[in-house]
C-alpha positions in Angstrom: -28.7 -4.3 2.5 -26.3 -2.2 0.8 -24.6 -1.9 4.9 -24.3 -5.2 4.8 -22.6 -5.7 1.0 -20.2 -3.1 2.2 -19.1 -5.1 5.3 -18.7 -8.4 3.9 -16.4 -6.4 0.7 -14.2 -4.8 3.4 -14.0 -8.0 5.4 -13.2 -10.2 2.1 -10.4 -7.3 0.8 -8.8 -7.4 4.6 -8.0 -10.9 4.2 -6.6 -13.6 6.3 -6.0 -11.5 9.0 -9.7 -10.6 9.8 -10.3 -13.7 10.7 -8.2 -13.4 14.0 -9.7 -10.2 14.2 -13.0 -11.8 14.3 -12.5 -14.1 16.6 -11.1 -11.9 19.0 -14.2 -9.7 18.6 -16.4 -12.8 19.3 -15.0 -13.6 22.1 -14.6 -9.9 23.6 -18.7 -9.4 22.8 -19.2 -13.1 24.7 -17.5 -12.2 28.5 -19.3 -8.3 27.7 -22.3 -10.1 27.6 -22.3 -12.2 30.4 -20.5 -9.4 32.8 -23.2 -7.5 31.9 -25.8 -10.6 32.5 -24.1 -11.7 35.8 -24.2 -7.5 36.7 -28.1 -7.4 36.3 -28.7 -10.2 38.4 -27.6 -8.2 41.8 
């Protein structure tokens, strides 16, 4: 739990700007996993 307090502290003191940081993460994790879904299926 105490990982998870950390996170959400450094996320809140980065402020506005990690949210398009997010995002971007979000998305980038979304086309990994279905490259690597649409890769398996061959």
């Amino acid at each position: 739990m105490q990982t998870y307090t950390m996170i959400v502290k450094f996320f809140q003191e980065g402020g506005f700007f990690m949210y398009p940081i997010a995002l971007v993460l979000a998305v980038g994790a979304a086309i990994a996993c279905c490259r690597a879904e649409s890769s398996s299926r061959r």
